[in-house]
N, C-alpha and C positions, 0 to 999 in steps of 0.2 A: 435530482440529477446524479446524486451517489449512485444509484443503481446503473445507470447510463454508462457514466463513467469506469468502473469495474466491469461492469460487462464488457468491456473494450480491451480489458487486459486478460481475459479468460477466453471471450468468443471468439477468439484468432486461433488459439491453439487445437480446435478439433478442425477448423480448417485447411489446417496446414498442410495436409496433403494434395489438396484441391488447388490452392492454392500454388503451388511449386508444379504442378500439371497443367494448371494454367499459363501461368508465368515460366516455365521454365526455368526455378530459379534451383539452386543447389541447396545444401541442408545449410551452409554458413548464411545463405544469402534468406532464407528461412527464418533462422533465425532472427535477422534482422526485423524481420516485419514485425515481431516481439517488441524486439530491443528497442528499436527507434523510439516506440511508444514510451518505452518503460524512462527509458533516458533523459527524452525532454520530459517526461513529467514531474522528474526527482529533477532536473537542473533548473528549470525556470520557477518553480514553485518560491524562492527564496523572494527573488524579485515582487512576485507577483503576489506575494501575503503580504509585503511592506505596501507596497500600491494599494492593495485593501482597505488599509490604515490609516492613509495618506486620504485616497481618491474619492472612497466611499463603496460598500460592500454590495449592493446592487448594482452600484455602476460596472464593477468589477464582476460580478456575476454574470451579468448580460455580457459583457466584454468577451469573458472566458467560453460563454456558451455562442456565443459566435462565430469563434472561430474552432470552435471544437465540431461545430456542425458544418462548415466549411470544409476542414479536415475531412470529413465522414463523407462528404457527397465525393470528393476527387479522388479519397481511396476507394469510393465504390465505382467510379468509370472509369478507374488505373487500365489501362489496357498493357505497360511497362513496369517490369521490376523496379525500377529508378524511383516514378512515377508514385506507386506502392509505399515503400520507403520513405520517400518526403511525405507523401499525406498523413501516414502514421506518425510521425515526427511533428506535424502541424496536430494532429489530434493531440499530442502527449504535451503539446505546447498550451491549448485551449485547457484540456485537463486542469495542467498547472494553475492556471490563471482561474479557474470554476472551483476548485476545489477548497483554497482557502477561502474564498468568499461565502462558501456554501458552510463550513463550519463558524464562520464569523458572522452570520447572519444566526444561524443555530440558537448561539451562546448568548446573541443580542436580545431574541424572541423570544428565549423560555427562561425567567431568572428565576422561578419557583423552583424549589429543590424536588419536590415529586412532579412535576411537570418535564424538570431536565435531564431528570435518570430516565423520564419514558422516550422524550424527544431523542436523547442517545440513544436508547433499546433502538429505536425504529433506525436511526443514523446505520447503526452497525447492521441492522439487520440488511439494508440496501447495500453497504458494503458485502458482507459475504455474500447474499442470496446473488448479488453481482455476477462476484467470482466462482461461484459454484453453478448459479442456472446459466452463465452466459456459454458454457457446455453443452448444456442441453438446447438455448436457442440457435449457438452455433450449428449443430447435429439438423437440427429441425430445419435449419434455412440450406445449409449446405443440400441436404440430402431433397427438396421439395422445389428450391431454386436455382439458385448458386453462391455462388461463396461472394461474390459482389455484394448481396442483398447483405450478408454481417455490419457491412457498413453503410448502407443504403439507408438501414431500418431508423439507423440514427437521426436523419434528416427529417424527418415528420416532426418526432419527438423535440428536436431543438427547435423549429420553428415555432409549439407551440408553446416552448417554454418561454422563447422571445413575445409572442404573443401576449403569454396571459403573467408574464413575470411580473410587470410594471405594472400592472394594477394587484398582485398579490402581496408583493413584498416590500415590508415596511419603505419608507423613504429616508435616503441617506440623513443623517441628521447635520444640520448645519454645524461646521467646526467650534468648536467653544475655546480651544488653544492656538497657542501661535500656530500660525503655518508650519509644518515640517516641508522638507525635502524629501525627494527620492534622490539617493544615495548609488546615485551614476556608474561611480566609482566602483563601487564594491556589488553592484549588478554583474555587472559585467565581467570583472574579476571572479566573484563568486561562483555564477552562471560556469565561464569559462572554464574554470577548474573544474567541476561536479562532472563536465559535459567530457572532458578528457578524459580524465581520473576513469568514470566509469566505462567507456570506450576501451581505453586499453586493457582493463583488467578484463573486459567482455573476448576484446580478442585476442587475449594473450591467452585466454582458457579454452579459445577453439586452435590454439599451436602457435601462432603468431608471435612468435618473440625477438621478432628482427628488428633492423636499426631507427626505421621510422616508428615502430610501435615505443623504441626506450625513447626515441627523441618528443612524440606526443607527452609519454608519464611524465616525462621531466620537465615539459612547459607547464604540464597540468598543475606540477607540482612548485612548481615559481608563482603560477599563476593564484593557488593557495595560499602561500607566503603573500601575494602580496594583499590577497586579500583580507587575511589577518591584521596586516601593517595599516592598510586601510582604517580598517572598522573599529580598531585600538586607536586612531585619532577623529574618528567621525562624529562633526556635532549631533549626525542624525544618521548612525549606522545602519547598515542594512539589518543587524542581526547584533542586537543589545547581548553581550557577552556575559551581563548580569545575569540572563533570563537563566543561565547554567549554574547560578548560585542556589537555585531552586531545587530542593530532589524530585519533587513530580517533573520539574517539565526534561530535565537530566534522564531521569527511568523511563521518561515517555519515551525521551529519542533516542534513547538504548534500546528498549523492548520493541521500538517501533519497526528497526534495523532487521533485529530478527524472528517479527512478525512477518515481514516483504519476504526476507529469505529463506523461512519455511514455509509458509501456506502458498505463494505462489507456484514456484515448482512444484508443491504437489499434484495442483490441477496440470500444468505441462505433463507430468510424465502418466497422472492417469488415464490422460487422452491417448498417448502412446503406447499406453500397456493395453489398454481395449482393444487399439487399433490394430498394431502391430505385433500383437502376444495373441491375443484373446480374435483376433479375426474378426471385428465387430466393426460395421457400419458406422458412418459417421453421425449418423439418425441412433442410433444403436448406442452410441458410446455416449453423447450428450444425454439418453435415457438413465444412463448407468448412475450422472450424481445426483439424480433429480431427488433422491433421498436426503443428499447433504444440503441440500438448498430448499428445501422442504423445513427439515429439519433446524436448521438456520434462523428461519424466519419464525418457526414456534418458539425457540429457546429467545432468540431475542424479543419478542412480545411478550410474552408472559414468566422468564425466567431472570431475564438477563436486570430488569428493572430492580425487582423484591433484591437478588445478588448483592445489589450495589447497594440500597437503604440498607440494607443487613450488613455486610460485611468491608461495604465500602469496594472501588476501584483496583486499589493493590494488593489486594488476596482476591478480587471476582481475574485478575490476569493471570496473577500466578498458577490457578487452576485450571485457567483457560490454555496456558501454556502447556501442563500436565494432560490435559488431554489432546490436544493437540501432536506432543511427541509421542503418547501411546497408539494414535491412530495413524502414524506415520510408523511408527514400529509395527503394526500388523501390515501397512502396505509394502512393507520392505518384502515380508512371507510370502506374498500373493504365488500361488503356483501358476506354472503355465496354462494350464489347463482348468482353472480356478471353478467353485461355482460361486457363482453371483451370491446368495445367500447366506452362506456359511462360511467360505473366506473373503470376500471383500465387504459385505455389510455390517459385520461388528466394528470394524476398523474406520469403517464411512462415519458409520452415526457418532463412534467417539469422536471422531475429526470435528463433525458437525455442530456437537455441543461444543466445542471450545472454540470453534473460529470467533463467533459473533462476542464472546468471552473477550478474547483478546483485542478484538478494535476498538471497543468501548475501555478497557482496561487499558491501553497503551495510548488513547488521546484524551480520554476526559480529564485526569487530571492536570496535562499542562493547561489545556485551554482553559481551564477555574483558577488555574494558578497566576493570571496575569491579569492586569488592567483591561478593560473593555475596550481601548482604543490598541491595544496590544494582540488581540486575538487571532488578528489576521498572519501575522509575521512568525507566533507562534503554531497557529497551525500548520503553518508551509514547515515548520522545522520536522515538525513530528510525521508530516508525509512524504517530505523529502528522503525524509532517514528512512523510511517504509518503499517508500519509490527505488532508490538508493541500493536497500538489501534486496530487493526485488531481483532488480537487473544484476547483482551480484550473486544470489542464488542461483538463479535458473544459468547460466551462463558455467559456473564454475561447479553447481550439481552433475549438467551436462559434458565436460568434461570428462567428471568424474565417470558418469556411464559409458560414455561413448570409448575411455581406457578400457572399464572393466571388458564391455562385449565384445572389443578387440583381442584382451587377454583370452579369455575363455574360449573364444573361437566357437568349434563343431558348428552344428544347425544354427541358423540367425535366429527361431524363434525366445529357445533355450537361449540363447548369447544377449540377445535382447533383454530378455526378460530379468536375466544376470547385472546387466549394467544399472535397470530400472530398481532393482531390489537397493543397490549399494545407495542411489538417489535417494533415495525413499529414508535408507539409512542414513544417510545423510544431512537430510532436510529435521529427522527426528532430534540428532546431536544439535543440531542447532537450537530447536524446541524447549531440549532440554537447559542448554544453556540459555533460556529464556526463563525455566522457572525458578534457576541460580538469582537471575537479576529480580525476579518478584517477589524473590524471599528476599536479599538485601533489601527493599525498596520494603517490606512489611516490617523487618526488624528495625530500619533505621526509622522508620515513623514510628513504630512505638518506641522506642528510642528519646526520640526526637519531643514525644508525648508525655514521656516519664519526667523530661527535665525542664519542660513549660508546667508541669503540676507542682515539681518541686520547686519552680522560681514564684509562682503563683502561692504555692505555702508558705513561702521565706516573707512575702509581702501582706499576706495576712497577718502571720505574727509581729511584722514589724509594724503594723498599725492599730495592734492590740497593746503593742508594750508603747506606743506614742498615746495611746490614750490614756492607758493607762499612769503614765509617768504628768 
């Protein structure tokens, strides 16, 4: 269902013109079909990892794909912008609730260490191939159907997940420890906060900096406080504030931040530079990264695994970040009049070696880093923080274009393509500051490695001189 899932956050964006043709909607209200998604999926996910935990990881899995394919069926007979909006909003709510279940199950089912590094190869590769083919199937159904069918396609798929889930996947295991609670309190609060917070910084980057938008930040931001005050006194937190004493699961939900807010925006704005630079079909443009999602799917089967037994999770990210901002630094280049070959596919395939790099580099190690009745609450941290930079990206890169092609003016193709370049550069700085954090997160575990050898040497000798003596 990772593939499902992702594809729901890519395969909007080449329909977005179809879409707003349909709908009648404005480029803000555009937007939104995005955001909605992106928003409940980073807010609710907190909740919905501790439920995991709590409830049982199948259960929660069916849960989540239930309503994720409910979502999918009513935004694909939206005949209303409103309409639109809330179903995307119920998809990023299912999302939520499928997604920690779906790595909590992962972690359950494959405890061999060459078993886990491959089961993640494949994890990540249904992440990217996600985000990069759901371009191309978007292109493919817009241009043959209609932009209804993006969401349509969903509903087959969930049903036969619900089908055939309950006899494929393990059965929850009966509790062995006290009962916990779900932590009411700090749901809610939590939720609440995440769900503001990212709201207003979303529309305060498309101009919106009026009185209702400072009076939202400033509940969001109470509502934060209190959820802290909460979880500092909860017998059964939502979110074990230990789990931050950790450097892996700490660098996961840093690198995870801005993993969300540079790989996503890339696929936004490369739909728009196809589309509206490059003059290409919405059939035409989802062709365009069939390369990086190609490519995707090879490096994480056969590269991404050997990576990790060799060099381990926090140098397979930090490279994966490295390339990453270098193939964002060639889309910054892209000329208007590009060709396909020569400037946009050196840039594609470096993109495409690192994306699958960095999912598996930015969640494997918290998920190994915690308790097996812990997995689920830790996953939701590390894809909230990716959900999270997601809707912060794209939201505040846009901005940032929509200034520049403003500044520049002349021809809209040229002005366009001006705004998309700075995005592009923009999404790269961030990349970069992502292989800042994967080099801390290398040096502090060897670090970290040098001074458990040296406490382990002090204990050798102190039981050579006890024998001795």
């Amino acid at each position: 269902m990772e593939l499902v899932v992702f594809l729901d956050v890519s395969i909007v964006n080449v329909a977005l013109p179809a879409i707003g043709a349909g709908l009648g909607l404005t480029v803000v209200g555009l937007a939104w079909v995005g955001t909605a998604y992106q928003v409940t999926f980073g807010g609710f996910q907190l909740g919905a990892g501790r439920a995991t935990d709590i409830l049982g990881r199948r259960r929660l899995f069916r849960a989540g794909l239930t309503v994720f394919t409910l979502g999918s069926l009513l935004a694909g007979l939206a005949g209303w912008a409103w309409l639109l909006i809330a179903a995307r909003a119920l998809q990023g709510v299912g999302a939520a609730i499928l997604v920690p279940a779906e790595l909590s199950l992962l972690a359950a089912s494959f405890t061999e260490p060459a078993a886990y590094r491959r089961a993640f190869g494949w994890w990540s590769a249904m992440g990217a191939v996600g985000a990069a083919g759901g371009v191309v199937l978007g292109g493919l159904i817009v241009q043959l159907l209609s932009w209804h069918w993006i969401f349509l396609i969903n509903v087959p798929i969930g049903v036969a997940g619900l089908l055939f889930s309950g006899r494929l996947l393990p059965a929850d295991a009966p509790a062995t420890t006290p009962a916990a609670r779900l932590d009411l309190p700090g749901i809610v609060t939590g939720t609440g906060s995440l769900l503001l917070l990212v709201y207003v910084v979303t529309v305060a980057a498309e101009g919106d900096l009026g009185p209702v938008t400072a009076g939202l930040g400033a509940a969001g931001v109470v509502l934060g406080a209190a959820f802290l005050w909460i979880e500092t006194r909860s017998r059964d937190p939502l979110l074990p504030f230990r789990f931050f004493r950790d450097l892996d699961v700490t660098g996961s939900t840093l690198a995870s931040v801005i993993v969300g807010a540079a790989h996503v925006p890339a696929f936004v704005f490369l739909a728009l530079y196809f589309q509206e630079v490059q003059g290409y079909s919405a059939l035409k443009s989802g062709l365009a990264v069939l390369p990086i999602a190609a490519v995707n799917l090879a490096v994480s089967r056969l590269a991404v695994p050997a990576a990790l037994a060799k060099w381990g999770p926090r140098v397979v990210l930090t490279a994966g970040m490295a390339l990453l901002a270098t193939g964002l630094v060639l889309f910054g280049m892209l000329p208007a009049g590009g060709s396909f070959v020569t400037d946009y596919l050196p840039g594609a395939l470096i993109f495409a070696v690192g994306l699958p790099a960095v999912f598996v580099g930015s969640t494997m190690p918290a998920v190994k880093a915690v308790a097996d009745h812990e997995t689920g609450v830790v996953s939701a941290v590390v894809n909230t923080a990716q959900r999270v930079g997601a809707g912060l990206g794209v939201a505040l890169l846009a901005a940032l274009a929509d200034e520049r092609a403003d500044a520049v003016g002349g021809p809209r193709r040229g002005a366009l393509n001006e705004g998309y370049h700075l995005a592009f550069l923009g999404a790269a700085a961030l990349a970069a500051l992502g292989v800042l954090i994967g080099l801390w997160l290398v040096l502090r575990g060897r670090s970290e490695g040098a001074v458990a050898e040296g406490e382990e040497g002090e204990d050798r000798e102190g039981a050579v001189d006890a024998t001795s003596a």
